[in-house]
N, CA, C and O of each residue as an XYZ file, in Angstrom:
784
protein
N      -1.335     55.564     35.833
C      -0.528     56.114     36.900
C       0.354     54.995     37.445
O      -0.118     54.011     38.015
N       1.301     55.138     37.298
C       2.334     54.343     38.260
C       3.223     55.030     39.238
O       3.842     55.989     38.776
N       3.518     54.589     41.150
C       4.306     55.291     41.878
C       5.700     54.348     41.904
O       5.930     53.180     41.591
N       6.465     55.391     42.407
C       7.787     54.805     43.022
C       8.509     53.704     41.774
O       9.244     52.744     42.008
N       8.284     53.937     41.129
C       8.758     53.106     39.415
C       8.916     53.807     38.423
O       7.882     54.209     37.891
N      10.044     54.151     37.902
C      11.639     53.897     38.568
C      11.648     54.601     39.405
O      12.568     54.377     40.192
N      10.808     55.701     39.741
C      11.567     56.954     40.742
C      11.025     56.727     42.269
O      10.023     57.296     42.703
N      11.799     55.849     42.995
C      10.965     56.067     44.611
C      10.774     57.716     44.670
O      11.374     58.671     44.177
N       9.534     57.531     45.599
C       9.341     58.879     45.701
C       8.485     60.094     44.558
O       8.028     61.226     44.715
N       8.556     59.401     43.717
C       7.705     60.142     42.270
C       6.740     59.143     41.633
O       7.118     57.972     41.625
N       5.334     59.483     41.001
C       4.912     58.705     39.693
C       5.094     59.042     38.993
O       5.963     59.910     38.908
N       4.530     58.682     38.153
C       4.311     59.000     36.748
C       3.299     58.694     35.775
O       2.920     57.536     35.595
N       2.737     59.907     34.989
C       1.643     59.793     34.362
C       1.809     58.942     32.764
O       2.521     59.467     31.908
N       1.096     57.612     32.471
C       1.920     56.853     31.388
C       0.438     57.100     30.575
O      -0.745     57.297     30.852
N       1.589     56.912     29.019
C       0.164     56.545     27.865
C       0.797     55.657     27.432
O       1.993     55.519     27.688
N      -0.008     54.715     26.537
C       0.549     53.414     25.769
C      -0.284     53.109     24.930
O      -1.327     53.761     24.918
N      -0.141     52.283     24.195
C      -1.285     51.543     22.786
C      -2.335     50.740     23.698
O      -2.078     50.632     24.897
N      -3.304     50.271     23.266
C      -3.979     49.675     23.794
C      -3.815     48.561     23.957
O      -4.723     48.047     24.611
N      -2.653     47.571     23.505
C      -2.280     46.396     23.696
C      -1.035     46.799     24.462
O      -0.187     45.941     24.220
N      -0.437     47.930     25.462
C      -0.007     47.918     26.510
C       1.782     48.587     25.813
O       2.653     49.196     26.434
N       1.757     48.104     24.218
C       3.539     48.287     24.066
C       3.543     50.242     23.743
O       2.551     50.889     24.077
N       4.188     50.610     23.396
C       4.880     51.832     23.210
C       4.714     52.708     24.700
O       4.439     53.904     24.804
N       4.858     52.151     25.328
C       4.538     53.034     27.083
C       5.156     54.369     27.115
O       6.021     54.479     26.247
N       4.979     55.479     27.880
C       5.627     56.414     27.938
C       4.836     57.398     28.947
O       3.653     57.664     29.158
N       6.231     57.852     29.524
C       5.786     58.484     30.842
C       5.441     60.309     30.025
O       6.099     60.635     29.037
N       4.791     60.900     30.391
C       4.432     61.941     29.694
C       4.244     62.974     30.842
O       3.997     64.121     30.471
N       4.339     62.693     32.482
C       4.448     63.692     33.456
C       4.728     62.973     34.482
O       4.262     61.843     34.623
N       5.549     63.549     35.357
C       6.096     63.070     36.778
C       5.922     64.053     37.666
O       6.151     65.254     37.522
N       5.486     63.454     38.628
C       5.424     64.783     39.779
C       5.833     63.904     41.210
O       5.966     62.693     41.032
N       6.020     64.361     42.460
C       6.211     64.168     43.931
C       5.434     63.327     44.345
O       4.412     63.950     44.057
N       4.930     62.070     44.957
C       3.799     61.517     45.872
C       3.198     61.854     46.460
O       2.032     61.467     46.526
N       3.760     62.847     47.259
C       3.350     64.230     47.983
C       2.213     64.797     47.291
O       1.330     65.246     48.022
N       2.038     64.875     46.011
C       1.433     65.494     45.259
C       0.336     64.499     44.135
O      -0.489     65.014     43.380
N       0.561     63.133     44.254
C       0.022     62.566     43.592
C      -1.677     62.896     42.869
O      -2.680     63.232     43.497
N      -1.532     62.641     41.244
C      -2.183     62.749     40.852
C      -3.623     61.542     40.752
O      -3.462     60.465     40.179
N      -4.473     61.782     41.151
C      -6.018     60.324     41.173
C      -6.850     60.534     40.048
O      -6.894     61.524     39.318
N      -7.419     59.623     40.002
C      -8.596     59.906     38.779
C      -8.568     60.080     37.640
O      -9.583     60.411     37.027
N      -6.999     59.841     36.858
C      -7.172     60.431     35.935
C      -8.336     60.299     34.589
O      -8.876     59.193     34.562
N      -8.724     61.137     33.634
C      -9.550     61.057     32.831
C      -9.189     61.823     31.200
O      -9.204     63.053     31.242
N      -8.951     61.349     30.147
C      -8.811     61.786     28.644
C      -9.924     63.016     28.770
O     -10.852     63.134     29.570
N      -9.592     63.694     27.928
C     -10.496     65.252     27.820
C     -11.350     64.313     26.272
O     -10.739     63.351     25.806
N     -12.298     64.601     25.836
C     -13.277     63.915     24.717
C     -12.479     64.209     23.308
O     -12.533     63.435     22.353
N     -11.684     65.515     23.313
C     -10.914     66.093     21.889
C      -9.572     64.981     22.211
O      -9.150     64.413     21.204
N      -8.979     64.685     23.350
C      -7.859     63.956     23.541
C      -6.389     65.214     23.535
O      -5.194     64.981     23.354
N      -7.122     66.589     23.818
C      -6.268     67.211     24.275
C      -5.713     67.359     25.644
O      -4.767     68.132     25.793
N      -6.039     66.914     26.343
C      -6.055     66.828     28.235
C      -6.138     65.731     28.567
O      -6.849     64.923     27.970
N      -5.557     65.494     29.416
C      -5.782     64.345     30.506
C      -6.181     65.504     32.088
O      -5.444     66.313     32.653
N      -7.352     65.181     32.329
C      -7.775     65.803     33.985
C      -7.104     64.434     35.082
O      -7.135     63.239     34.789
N      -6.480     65.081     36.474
C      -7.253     64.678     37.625
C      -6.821     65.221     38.888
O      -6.184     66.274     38.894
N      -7.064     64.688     39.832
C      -7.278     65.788     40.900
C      -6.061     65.449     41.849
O      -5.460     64.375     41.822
N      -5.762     66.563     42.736
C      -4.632     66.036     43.683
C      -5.047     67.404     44.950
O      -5.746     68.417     44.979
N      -4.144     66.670     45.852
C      -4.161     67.445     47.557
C      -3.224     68.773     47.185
O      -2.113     68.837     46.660
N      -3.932     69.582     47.565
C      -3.421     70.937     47.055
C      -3.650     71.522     48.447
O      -4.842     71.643     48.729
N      -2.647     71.973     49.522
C      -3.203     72.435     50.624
C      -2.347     73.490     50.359
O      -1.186     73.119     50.183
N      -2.581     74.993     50.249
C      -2.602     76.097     50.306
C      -3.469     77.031     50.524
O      -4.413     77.095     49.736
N      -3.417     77.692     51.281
C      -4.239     79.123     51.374
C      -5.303     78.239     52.218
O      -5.235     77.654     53.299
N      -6.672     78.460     50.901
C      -7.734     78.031     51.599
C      -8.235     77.026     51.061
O      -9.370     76.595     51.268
N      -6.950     76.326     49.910
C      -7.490     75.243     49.204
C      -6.847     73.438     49.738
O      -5.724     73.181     50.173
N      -7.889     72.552     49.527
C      -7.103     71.406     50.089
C      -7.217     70.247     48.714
O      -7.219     69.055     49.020
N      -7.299     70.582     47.390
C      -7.236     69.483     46.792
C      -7.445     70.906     45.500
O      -7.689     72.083     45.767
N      -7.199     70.130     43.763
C      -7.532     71.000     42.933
C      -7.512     69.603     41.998
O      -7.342     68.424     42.311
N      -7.800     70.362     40.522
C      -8.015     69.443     39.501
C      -7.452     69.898     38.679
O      -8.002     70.946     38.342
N      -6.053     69.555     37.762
C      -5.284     69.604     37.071
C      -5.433     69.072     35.783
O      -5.801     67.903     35.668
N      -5.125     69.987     34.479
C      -4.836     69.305     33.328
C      -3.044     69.573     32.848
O      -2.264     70.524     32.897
N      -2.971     67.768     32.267
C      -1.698     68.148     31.786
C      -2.114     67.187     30.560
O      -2.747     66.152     30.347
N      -1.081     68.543     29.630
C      -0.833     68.019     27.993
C      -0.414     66.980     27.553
O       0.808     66.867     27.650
N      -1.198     65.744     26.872
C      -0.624     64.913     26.058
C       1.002     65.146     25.698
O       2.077     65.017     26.284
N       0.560     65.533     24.484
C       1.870     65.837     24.009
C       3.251     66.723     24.591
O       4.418     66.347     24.481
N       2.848     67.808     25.139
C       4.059     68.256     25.663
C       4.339     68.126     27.376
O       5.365     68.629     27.833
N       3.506     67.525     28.148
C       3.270     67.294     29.405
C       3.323     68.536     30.666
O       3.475     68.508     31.887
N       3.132     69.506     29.738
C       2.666     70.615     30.792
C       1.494     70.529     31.693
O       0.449     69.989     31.329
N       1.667     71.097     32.956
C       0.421     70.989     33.739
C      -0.168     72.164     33.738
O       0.574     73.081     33.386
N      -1.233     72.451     34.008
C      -2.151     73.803     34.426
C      -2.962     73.220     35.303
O      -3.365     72.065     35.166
N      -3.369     74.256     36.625
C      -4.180     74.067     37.605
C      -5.591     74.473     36.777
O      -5.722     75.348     35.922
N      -6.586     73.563     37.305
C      -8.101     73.736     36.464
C      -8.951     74.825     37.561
O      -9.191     76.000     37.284
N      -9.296     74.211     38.722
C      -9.605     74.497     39.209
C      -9.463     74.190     41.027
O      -9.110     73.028     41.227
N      -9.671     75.007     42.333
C      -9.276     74.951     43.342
C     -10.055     75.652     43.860
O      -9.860     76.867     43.827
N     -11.418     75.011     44.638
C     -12.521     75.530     44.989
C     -12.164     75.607     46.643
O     -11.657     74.684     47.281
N     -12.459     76.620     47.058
C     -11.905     76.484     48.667
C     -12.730     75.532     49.324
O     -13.910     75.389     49.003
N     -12.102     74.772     50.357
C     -12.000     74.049     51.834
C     -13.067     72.790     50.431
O     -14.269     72.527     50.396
N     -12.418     72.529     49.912
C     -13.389     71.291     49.161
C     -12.127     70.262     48.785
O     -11.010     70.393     48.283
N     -12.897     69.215     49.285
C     -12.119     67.975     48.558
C     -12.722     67.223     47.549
O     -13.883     66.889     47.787
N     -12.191     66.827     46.369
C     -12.141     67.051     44.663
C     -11.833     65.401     44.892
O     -10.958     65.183     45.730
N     -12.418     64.260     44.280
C     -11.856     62.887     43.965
C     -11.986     62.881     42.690
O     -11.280     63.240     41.748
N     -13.374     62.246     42.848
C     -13.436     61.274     40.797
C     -13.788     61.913     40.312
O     -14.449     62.743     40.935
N     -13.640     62.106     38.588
C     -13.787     63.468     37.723
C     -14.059     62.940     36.560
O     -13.134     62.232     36.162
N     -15.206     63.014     35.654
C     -15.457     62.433     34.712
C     -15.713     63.283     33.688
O     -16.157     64.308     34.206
N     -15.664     63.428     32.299
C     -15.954     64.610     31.125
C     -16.933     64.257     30.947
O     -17.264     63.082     31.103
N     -17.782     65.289     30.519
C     -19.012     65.735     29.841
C     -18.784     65.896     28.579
O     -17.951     66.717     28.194
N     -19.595     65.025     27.620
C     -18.848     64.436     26.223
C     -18.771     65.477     25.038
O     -18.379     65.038     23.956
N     -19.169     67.066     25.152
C     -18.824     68.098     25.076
C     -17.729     69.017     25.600
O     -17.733     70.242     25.488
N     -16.800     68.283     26.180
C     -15.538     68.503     27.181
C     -16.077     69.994     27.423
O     -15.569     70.798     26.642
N     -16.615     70.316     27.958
C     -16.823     72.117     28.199
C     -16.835     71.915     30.160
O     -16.478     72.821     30.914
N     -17.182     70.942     30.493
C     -17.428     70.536     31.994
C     -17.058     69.200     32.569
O     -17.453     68.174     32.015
N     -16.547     69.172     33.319
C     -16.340     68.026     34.281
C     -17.115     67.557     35.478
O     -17.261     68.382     36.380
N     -17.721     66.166     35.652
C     -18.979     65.934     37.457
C     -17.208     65.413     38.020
O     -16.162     64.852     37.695
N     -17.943     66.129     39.079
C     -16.536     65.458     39.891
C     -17.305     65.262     41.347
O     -18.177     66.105     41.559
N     -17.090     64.195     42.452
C     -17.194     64.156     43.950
C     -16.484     64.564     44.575
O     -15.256     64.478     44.548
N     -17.116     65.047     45.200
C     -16.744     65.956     46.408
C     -17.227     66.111     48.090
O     -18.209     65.495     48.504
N     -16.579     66.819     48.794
C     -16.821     66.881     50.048
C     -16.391     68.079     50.514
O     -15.214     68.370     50.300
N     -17.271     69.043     51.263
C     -16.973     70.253     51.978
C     -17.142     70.045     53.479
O     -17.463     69.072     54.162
N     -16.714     71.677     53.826
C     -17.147     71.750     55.149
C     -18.714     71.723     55.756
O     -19.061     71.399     56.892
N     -19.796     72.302     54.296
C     -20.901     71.845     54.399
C     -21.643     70.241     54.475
O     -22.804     69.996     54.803
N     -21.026     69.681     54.237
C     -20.896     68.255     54.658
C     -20.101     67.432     55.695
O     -20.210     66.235     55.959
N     -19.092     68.572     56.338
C     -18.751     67.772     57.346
C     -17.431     67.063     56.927
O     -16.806     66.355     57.717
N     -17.086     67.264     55.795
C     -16.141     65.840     55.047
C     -16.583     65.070     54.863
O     -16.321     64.475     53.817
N     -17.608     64.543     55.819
C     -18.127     63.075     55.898
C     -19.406     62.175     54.857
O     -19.552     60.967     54.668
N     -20.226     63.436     54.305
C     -20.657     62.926     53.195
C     -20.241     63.607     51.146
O     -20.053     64.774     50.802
N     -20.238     62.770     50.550
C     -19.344     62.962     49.607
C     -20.744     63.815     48.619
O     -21.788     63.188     48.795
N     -20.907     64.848     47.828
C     -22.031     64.987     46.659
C     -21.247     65.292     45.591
O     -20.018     65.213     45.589
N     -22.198     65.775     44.330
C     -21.725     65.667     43.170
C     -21.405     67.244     42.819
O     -22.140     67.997     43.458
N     -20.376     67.986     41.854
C     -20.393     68.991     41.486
C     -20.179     68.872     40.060
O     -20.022     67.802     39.473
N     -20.180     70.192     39.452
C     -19.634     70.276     38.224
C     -18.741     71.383     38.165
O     -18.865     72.199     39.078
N     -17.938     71.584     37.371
C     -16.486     72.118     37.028
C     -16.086     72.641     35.499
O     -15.525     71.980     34.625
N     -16.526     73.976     35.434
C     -16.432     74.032     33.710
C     -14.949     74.037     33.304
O     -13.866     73.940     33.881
N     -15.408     74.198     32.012
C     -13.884     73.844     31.440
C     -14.068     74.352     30.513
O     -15.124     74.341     29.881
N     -12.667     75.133     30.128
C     -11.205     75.510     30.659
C     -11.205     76.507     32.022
O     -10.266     76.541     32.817
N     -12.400     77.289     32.137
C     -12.396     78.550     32.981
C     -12.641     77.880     34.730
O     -12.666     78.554     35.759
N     -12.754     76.790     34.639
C     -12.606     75.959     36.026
C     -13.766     76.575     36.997
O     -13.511     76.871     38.164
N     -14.737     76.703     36.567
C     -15.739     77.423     38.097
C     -16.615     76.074     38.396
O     -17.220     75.317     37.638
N     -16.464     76.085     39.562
C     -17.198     75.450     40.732
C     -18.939     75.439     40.873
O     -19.524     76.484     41.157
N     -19.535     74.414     40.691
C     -20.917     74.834     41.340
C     -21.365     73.520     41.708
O     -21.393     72.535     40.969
N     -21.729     73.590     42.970
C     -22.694     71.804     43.109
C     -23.721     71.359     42.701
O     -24.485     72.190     43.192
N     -24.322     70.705     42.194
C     -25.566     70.010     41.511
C     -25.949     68.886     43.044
O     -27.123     68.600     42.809
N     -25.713     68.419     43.911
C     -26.239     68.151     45.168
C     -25.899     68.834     46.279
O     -24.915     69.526     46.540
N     -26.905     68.523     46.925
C     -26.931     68.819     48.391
C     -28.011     68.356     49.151
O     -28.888     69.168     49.446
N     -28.083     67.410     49.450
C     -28.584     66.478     50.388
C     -27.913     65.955     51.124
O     -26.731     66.284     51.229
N     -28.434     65.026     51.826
C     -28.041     63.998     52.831
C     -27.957     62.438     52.884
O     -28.185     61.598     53.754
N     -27.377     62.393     51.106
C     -26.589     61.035     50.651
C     -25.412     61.674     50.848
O     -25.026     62.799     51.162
N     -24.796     60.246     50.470
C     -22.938     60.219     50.169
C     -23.114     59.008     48.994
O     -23.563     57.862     48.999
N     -22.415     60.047     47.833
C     -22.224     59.725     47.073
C     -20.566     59.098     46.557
O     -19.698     59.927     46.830
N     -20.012     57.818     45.881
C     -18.764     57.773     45.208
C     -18.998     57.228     44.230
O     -20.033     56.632     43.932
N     -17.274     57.497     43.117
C     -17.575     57.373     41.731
C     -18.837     57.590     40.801
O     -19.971     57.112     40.846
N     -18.402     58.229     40.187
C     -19.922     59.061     38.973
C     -18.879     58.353     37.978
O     -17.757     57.863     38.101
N     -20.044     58.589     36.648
C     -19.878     58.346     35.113
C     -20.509     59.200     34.388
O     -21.459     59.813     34.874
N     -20.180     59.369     33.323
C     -21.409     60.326     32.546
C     -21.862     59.746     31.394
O     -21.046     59.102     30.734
N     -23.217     59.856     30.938
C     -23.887     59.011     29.767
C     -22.846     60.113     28.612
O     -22.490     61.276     28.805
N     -22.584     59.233     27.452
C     -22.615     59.044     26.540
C     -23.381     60.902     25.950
O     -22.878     61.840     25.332
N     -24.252     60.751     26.333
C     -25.225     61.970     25.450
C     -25.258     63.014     26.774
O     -26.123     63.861     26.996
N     -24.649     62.858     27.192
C     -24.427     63.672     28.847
C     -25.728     64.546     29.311
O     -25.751     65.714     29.699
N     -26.944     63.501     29.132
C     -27.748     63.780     29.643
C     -27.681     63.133     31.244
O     -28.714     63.402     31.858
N     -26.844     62.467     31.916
C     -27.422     61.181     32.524
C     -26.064     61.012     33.656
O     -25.443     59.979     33.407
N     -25.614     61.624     34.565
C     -24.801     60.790     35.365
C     -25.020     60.040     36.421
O     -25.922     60.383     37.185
N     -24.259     58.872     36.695
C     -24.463     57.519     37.167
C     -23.452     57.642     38.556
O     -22.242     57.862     38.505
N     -24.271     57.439     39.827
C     -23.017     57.438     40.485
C     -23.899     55.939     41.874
O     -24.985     55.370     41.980
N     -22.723     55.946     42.526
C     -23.348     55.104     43.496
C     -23.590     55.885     44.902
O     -22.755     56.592     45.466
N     -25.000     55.589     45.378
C     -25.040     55.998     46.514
C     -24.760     55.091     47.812
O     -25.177     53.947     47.996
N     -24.172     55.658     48.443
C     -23.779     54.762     49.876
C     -24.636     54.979     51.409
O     -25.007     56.036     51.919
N     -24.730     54.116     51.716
C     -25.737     54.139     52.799
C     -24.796     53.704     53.908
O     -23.827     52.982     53.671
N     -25.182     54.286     55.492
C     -24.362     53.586     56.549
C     -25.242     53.317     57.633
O     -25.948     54.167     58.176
N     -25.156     51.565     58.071
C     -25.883     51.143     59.132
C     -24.873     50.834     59.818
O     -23.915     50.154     59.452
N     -25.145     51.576     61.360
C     -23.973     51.260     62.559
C     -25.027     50.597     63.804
O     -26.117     51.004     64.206
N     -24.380     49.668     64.122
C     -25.184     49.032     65.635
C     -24.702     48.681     66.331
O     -24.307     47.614     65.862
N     -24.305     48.758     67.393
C     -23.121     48.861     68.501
C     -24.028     46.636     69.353
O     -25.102     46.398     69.906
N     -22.798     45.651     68.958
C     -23.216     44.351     69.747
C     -22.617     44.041     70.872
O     -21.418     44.246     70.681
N     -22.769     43.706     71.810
C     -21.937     43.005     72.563
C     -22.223     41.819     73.247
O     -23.368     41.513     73.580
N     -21.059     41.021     73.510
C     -20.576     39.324     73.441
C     -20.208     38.886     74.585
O     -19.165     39.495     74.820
N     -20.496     37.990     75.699
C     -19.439     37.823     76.157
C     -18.208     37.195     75.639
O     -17.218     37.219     76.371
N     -18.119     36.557     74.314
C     -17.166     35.595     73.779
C     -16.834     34.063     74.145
O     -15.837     33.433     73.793
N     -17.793     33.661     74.851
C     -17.645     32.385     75.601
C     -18.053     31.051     74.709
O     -17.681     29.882     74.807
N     -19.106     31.802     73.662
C     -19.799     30.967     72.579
C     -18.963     31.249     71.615
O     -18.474     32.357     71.397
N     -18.793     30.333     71.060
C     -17.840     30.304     69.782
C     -18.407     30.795     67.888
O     -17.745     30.978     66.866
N     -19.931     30.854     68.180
C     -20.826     31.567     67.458
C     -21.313     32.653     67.574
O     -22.060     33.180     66.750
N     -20.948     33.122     68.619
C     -21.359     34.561     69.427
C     -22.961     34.425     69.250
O     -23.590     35.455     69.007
N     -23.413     33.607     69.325
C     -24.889     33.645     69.487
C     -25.655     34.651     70.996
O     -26.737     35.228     71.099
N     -24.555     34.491     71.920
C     -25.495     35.028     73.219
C     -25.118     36.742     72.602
O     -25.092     37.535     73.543
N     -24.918     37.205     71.627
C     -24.621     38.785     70.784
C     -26.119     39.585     71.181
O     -27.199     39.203     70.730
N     -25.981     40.610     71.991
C     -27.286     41.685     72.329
C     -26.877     42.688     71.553
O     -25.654     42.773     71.451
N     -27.812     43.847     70.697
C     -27.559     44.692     70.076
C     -27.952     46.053     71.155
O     -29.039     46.466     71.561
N     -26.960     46.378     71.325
C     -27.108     47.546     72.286
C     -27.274     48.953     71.667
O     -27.307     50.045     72.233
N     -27.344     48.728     70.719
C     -27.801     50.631     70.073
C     -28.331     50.164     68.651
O     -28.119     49.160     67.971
N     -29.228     51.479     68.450
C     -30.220     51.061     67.205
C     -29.547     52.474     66.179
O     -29.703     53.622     66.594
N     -29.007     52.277     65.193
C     -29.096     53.570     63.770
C     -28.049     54.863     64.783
O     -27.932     56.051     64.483
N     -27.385     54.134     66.040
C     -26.648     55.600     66.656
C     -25.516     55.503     65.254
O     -24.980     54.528     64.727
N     -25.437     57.227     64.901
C     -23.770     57.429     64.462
C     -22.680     56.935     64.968
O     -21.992     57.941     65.136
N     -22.024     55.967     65.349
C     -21.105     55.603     66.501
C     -19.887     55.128     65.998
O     -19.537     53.998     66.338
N     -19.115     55.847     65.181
C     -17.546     55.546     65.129
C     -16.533     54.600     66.026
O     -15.708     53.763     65.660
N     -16.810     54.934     66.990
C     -15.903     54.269     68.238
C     -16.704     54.116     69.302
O     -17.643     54.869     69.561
N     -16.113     52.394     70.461
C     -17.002     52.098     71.160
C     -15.682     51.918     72.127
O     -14.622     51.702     71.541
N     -15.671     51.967     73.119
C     -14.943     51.529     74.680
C     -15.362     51.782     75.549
O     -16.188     52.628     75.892
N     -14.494     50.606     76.305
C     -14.862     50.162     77.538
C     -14.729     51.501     79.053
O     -13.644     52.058     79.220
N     -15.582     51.741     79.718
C     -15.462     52.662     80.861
C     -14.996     51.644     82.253
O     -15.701     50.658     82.469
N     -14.327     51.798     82.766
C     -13.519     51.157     84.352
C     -14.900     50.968     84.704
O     -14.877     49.835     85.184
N     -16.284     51.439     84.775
C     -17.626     50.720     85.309
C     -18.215     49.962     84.879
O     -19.341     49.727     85.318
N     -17.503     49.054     83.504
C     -17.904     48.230     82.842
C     -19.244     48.584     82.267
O     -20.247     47.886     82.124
N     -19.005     49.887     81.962
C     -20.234     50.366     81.108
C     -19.842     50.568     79.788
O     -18.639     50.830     79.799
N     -20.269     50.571     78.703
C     -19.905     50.772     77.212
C     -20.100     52.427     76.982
O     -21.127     53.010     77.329
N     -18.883     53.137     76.302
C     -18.846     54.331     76.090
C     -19.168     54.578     74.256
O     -18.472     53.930     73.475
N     -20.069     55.382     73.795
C     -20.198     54.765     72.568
C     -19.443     56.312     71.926
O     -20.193     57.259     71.689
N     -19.033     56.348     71.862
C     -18.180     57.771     70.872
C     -18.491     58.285     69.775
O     -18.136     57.663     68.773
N     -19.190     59.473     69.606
C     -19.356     59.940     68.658
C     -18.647     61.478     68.088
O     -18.884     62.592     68.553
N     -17.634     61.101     66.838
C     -17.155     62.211     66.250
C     -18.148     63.682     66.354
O     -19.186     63.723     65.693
N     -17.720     64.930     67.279
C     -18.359     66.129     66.527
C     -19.094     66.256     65.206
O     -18.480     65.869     64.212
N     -20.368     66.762     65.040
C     -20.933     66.770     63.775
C     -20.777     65.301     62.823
O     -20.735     65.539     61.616
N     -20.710     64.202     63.103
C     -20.593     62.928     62.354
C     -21.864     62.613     62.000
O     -22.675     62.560     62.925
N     -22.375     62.319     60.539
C     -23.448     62.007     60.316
C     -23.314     60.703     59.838
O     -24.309     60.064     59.498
């Protein structure tokens, strides 16, 4: 993927040899619209990846466009879900892709799968990790993703020490996005609606 080269305002989807010469742009679309993730289909008929698709009731979808003739087709566009990394299943019949719904809040990411060509939706998690970037084994028994963990602890300093050693930890494991100051010189600790 390359943006704004040559075209401010557009990328473009490139293939090349593996030592980088015969380059060639094979789809261009808007920034607006930018394509992420992309991924080779296992036959090397497709290239997948996903982009912000806000219509109706959809806010992201997963697109294949043709090697050779650089047509696009929408794959799939699962409502109020946001679609990132997308990896083939070495039977190209399915795609794991991460994701995030309204059942999560946005805020934690799980894993789905995505058949292919007929594009249907189904999640394989639902818990209370957040997951980014997956891979898929080889024998697609096996996908690999990283789980992310979040520790928040609200400190405060007077700043007088240049090590901040005199640092008190004023909250233990709170969700706490944002912290400010109240005119009573009390600490306001802010927490997003539903933020996990």
């Amino acid at each position: 993927m390359r943006a704004n080269d040559p075209d401010p305002g557009k990328y473009h989807l490139l293939i090349a040899n593996a030592d980088g010469s015969n380059e060639k742009s094979i789809f261009a679309g808007p920034m607006a619209d930018v394509m992420s993730d992309s991924a080779w289909s296992p036959d090397g008929k497709a290239i997948v990846g996903t982009i912000f698709d806000q219509a109706k009731d959809s806010i992201s979808a997963v697109i294949s466009i043709d090697p050779d003739s650089g047509a696009q087709r929408t794959i799939s566009r699962p409502p109020y879900t946001v679609l990132t990394n997308v990896s083939w299943l070495p039977d190209g019949r399915a795609l794991a892709v991460i994701f995030s719904s309204m059942e999560t809040n946005f805020s934690r990411q799980q894993i789905g799968l995505i058949s292919y060509p007929d594009g249907k939706f189904r999640p394989i998690t639902a818990d209370t990790n957040d997951y980014a970037n997956l891979s898929v084994s080889a024998d697609g028994a096996t996908i690999a993703t990283v789980m992310r963990q979040s520790l928040r602890d609200v400190y405060v300093s007077s700043g007088l020490k240049a090590d901040y050693s005199d640092a008190r930890q004023v909250s233990s494991g709170d969700p706490v996005p944002v912290v400010a100051w109240a005119r009573d010189d009390n600490l306001l600790k802010l927490a997003s609606p539903g933020y996990r």
